[in-house]
VEXDREN-384076 format. One record per residue (C-alpha): residue number from 1; residue in one letter; chain; y, x, z. Coordinates in steps of 0.02 Angstrom, whole numbers. Layout:
// residues N
i:aa:ch:v:u:w
NUM:a:A:Y:X:Z
...
This chain:
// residues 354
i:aa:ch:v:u:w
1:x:A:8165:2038:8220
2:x:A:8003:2014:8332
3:x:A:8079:1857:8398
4:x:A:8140:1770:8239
5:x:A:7945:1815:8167
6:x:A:7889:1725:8333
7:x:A:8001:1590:8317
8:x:A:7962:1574:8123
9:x:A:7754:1558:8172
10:x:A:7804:1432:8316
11:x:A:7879:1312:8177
12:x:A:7731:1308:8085
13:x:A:7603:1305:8227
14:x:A:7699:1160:8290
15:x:A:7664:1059:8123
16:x:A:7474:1097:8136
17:x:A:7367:947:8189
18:x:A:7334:973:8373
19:x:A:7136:987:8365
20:x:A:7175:1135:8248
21:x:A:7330:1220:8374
22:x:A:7180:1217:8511
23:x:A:7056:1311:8419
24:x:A:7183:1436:8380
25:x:A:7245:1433:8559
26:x:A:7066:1448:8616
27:x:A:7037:1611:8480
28:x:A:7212:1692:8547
29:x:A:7184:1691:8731
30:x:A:6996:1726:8762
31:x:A:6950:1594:8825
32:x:A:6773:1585:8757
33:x:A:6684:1710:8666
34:x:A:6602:1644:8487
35:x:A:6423:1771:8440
36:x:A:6348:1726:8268
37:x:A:6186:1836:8291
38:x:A:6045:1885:8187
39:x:A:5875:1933:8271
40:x:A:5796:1961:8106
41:x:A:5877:2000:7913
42:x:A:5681:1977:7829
43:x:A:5651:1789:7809
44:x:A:5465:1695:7784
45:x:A:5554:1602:7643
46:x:A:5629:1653:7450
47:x:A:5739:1510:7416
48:x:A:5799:1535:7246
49:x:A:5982:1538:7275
50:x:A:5984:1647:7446
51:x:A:6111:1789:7430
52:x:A:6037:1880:7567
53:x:A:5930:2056:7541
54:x:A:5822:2051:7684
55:x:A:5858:2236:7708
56:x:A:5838:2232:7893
57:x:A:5700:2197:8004
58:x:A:5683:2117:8189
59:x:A:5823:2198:8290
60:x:A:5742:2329:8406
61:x:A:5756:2345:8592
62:x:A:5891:2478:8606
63:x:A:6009:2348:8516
64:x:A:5964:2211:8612
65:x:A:6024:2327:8774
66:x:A:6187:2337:8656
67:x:A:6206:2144:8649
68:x:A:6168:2102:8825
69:x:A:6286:2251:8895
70:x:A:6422:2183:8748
71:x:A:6436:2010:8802
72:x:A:6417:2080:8989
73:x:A:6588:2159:8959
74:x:A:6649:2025:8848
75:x:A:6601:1885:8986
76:x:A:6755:1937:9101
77:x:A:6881:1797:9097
78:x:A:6814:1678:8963
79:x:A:6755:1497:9014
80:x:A:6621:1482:8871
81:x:A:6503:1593:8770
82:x:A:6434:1522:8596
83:x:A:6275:1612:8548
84:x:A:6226:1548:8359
85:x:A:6052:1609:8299
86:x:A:6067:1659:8138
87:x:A:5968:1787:7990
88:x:A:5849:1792:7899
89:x:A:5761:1676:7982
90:x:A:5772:1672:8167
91:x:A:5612:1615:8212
92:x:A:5514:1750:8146
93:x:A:5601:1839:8279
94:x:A:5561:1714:8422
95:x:A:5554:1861:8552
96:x:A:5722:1931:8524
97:x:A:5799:1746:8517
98:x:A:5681:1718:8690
99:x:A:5741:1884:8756
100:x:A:5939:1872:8730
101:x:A:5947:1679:8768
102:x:A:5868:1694:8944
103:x:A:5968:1843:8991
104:x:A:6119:1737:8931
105:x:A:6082:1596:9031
106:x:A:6053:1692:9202
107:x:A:6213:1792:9155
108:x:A:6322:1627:9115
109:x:A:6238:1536:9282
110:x:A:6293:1681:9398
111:x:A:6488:1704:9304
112:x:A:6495:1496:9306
113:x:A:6505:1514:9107
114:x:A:6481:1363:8985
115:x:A:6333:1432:8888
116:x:A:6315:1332:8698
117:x:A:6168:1397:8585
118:x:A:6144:1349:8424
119:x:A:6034:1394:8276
120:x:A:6026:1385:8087
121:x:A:5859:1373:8036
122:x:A:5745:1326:7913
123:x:A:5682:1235:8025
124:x:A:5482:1273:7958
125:x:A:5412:1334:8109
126:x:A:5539:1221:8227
127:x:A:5384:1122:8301
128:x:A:5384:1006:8442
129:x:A:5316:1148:8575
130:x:A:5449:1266:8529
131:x:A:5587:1150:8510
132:x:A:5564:1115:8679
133:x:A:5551:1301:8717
134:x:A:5723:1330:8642
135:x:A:5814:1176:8733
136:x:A:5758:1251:8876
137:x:A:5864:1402:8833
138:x:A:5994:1322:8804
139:x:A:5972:1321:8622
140:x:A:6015:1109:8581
141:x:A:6109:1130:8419
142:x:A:6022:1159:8233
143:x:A:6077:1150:8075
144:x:A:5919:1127:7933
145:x:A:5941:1131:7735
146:x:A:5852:1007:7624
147:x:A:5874:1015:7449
148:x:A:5817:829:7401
149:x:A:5639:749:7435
150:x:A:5469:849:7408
151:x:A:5465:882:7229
152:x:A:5659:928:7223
153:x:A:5655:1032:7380
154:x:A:5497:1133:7340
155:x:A:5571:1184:7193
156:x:A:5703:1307:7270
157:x:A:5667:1321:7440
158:x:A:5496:1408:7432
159:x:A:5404:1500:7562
160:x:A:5394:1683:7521
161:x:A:5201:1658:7422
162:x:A:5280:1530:7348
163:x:A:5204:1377:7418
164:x:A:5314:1221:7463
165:x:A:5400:1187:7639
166:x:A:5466:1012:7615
167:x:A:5321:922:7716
168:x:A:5292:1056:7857
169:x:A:5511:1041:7891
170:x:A:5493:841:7889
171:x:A:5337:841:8016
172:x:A:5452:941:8113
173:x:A:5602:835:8114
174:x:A:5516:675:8150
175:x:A:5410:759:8302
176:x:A:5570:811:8341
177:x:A:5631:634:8355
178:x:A:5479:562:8453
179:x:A:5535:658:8586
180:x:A:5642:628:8719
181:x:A:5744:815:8721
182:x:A:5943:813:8690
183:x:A:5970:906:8535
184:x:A:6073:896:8393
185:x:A:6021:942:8230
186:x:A:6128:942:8078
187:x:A:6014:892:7904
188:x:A:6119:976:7786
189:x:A:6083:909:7603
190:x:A:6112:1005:7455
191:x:A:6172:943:7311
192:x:A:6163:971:7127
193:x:A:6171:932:6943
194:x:A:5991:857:6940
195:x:A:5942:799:7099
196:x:A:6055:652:7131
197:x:A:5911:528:7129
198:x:A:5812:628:7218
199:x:A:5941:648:7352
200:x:A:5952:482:7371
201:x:A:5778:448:7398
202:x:A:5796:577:7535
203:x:A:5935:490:7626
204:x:A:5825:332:7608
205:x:A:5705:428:7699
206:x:A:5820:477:7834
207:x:A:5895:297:7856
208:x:A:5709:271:7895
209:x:A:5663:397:8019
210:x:A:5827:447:8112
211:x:A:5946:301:8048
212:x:A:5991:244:8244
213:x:A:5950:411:8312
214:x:A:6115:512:8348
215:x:A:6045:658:8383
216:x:A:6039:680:8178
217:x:A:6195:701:8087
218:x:A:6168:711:7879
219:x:A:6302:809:7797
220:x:A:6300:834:7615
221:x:A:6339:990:7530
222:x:A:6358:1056:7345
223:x:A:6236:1218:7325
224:x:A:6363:1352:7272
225:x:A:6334:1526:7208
226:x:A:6362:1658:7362
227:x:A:6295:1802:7252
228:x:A:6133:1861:7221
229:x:A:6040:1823:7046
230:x:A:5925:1683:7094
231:x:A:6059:1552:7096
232:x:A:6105:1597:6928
233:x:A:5943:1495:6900
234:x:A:5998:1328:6962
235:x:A:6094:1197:6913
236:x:A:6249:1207:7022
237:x:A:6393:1076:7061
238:x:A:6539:1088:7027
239:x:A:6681:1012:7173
240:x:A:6746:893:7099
241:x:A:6589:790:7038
242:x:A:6505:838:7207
243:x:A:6651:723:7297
244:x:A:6634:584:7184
245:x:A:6434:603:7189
246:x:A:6463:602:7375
247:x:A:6561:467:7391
248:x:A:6431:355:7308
249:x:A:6288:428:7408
250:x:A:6403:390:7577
251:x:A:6429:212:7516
252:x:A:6255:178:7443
253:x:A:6237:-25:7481
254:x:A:6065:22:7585
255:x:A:6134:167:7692
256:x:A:6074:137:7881
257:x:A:6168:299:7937
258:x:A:6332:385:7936
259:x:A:6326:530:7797
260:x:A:6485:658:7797
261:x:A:6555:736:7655
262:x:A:6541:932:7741
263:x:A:6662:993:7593
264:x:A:6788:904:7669
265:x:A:6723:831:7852
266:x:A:6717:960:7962
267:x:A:6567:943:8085
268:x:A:6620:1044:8256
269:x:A:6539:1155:8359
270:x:A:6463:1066:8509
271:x:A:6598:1067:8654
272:x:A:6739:1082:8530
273:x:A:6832:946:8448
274:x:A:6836:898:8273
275:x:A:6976:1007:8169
276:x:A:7123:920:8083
277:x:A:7068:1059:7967
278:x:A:6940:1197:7975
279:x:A:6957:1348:8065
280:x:A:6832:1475:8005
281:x:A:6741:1585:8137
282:x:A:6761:1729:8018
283:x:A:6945:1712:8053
284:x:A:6950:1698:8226
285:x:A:6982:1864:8337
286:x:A:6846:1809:8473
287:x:A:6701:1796:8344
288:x:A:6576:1917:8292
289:x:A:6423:1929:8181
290:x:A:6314:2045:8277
291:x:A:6178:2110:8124
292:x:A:6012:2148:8172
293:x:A:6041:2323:8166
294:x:A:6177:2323:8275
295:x:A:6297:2329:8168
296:x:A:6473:2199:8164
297:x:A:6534:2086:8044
298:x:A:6654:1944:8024
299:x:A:6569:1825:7904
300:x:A:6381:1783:7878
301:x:A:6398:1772:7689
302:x:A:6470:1930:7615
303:x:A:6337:2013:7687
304:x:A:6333:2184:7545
305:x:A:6501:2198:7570
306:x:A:6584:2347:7658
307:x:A:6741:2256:7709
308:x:A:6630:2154:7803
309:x:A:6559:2308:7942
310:x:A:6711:2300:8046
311:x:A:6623:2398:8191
312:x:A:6443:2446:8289
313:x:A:6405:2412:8446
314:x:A:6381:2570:8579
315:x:A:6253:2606:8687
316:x:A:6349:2539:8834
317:x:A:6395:2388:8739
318:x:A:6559:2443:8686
319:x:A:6633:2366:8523
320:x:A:6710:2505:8412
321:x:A:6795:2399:8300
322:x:A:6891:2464:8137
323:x:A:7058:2371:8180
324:x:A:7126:2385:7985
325:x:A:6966:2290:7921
326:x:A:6962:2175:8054
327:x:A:7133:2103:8032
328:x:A:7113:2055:7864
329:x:A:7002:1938:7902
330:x:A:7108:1874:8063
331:x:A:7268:1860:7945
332:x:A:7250:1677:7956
333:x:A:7296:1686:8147
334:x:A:7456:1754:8093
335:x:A:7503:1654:7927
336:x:A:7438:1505:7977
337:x:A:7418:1455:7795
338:x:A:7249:1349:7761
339:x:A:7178:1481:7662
340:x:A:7179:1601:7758
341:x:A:7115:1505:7911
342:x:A:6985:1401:7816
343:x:A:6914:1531:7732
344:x:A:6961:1699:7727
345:x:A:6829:1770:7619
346:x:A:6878:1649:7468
347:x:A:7030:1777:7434
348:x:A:6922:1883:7348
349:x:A:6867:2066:7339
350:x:A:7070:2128:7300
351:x:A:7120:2071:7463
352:x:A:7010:2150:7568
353:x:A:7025:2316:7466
354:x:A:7212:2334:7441
C-alpha cells in the first residue's frame, strides 16, 4: 500500500514544472532552513487595512537565546539559512534585528552556510546610514508597500498619530538608489477601486527614479481583506478587474520599467529560482514563523488564529512542535495539489479545525 501511495505522488511530482519539484525537493531534505521572524508585533504605523493586533512587544533577551540556540541546532546539515525580518515593524526593533543577524553571520561563516536576510518593511525609517548597516548584516533583500502617490498613500498607510509617510519612504528609496550598496528591494504597489490614476502617476514616478536601476523590482498587488475591521473601510479589488487593471498599468505606452503582476508572477526568494507555480513558505516543513514572544507559527497572516501556534521554542532552543497542527499546513507536500501548496491558509477555518 505504502509503495503504490509513493508511486501514485511520484506521477504527479513528475508532471510539476521543475523550478517547483526543486523547492519541494529543497523543503523535503533539509537542505536549507527558511526563518520568517518577528523582532517586534507593535508597529510605528496604523495602516487602515492591517490585520495585525500589535499585542506583542520587542522580543526579550531570553527568546533571543531561544532563536540563536534553535537555528544552532537546526544549522546541522543544511547548505543555507533564510532569515526574513518580519512584525510589526522590524525596525523599531533594530537591536534585536542587529543582535540575531550578527550572531547569524559568525554562525553561518564558521558552518560554511549560505546566509540570505531579508526584510519586509515599511521602509519609513530605512535611511541611507542604516541601509548600509543592514547590508552589512547580510540583510540585501526588502520588500516596501506603496499604496499610490502622496495623497493616495497617506490616506491608508498612516503613521500611528496619524501623520503621512509617503515622502519620508520615497526620500528613502531614492537615497537608497544614490548609493552604490547591492540590495534588492521589492516596491510592492497596492491596488484598488479608486486609485488607478494615482497608481499610475506612481509608476511614472518610479520609471523616473529607478527605471534602469535593477536593484528595484515593482510588483503590483490588489489590497485584500486579511481580517481586522479597518479594511472594511476601503475600497478593495476584486481579482479579476485587478488583472485587467494590471495588465494596462504593465503595458502603459510610457512605462520605462518592467512591472509584474505579483497575483500571478511569482517574485523568488533571492538564491532560489523563479516557481513554475508558487510554493508557499507556510507549506513548507523547513519554515517557521518565530513570533516575538517566542512562540511558532506557519503563516504570517492568520496571526489570531490558534491553528496557527504549532509549537514554542525551549530554553535550549528546542522546537516542541504540535505535529497534528503542523501537518495541516504541510498537506500540500503530500497532495501536491496547487491549493494546497500555494496557499494553504485559503482552505479556510473548517480545514484546519476538522
Amino acid at each position: 500500500m505504502e509503495s503504490k501511495r509513493y508511486q501514485e505522488w511520484l506521477g504527479k511530482f513528475d508532471k510539476l514544472p521543475e523550478s517547483t519539484q526543486q523547492v519541494i525537493a529543497e523543503s523535503l531534505l533539509g537542505r536549507s532552513l527558511e526563518l520568517y521572524i518577528d523582532p517586534t508585533e507593535k508597529c510605528n504605523f496604523r495602516c487602515v487595512y492591517c490585520y495585525e493586533s500589535f499585542l506583542h512587544g520587542r522580543m526579550k533577551p531570553e527568546v533571543i537565546e531561544r532563536v540563536k540556540l534553535f537555528i544552532l541546532r537546526r544549522s546541522a546539515g543544511i547548505g543555507r539559512l533564510y532569515i526574513n525580518w518580519f512584525g510589526g515593524e522590524p525596525l523599531t526593533a533594530l537591536p534585536v534585528v542587529e543582535d540575531i543577524s550578527a550572531w547569524a553571520n559568525n554562525q553561518c561563516e564558521r558552518s560554511n552556510i549560505e546566509l540570505i536576510g531579508g526584510m519586509t518593511t515599511n521602509g519609513y525609517n530605512l535611511n541611507r546610514a542604516l541601509l548600509d548597516k543592514l547590508v552589512g548584516l547580510n540583510i540585501r533583500n526588502y520588500q516596501i508597500s506603496l499604496d499610490g502617490d502622496a495623497s493616495y498613500h497617506d490616506q491608508v498607510r498612516r503613521r500611528a498619530d496619524g501623520a503621512g509617510t509617503f515622502n519620508t519612504i520615497w526620500t528613502n528609496l531614492n537615497e537608497a538608489a544614490a548609493t552604490n550598496l547591492r540590495f534588492r528591494i521589492i516596491i510592492r504597489v497596492h491596488l484598488r477601486k479608486s486609485n488607478f490614476d494615482s497608481v499610475s502617476q506612481l509608476l511614472e514616478k518610479i520609471d523616473n527614479s529607478f527605471g534602469k536601476d535593477d536593484r528595484f523590482i515593482v510588483g503590483l498587488h490588489p489590497l485584500e481583506d486579511l481580517g481586522g475591521e479597518g479594511v472594511k473601510s476601503v475600497d478593495v479589488l476584486d481579482h479579476k478587474t485587478f488583472d485587467i487593471w494590471s495588465e494596462q498599468l504593465k503595458n502603459r505606452p510610457s512605462a520605462r520599467s518592467a512591472v509584474k503582476n505579483m497575483r500571478e508572477e511569482m517574485i523568488p526568494m533571492p538564491g532560489q529560482e523563479a516557481c513554475g507555480f508558487s510554493v508557499c513558505y507556510a507549506c513548507k516543513n523547513n519554515a517557521f514563523h518565530i513570533r516575538s514572544d517566542g512562540r511558532i507559527g506557519k503563516c504570517t497572516v492568520a496571526l489570531d488564529k490558534d491553528y496557527n501556534v504549532v509549537g514554542r521554542l525551549a530554553d535550549d532552543g528546542t522546537l516542541i512542535l504540535d505535529q497534528k497542527k503542523s501537518s495541516k499546513w504541510t498537506a500540500g507536500l503530500l497532495t501536491l495539489n496547487r491549493q494546497d501548496l500555494s496557499c494553504p491558509l485559503s482552505k479556510g477555518d473548517g480545514y484546519f479545525k476538522a
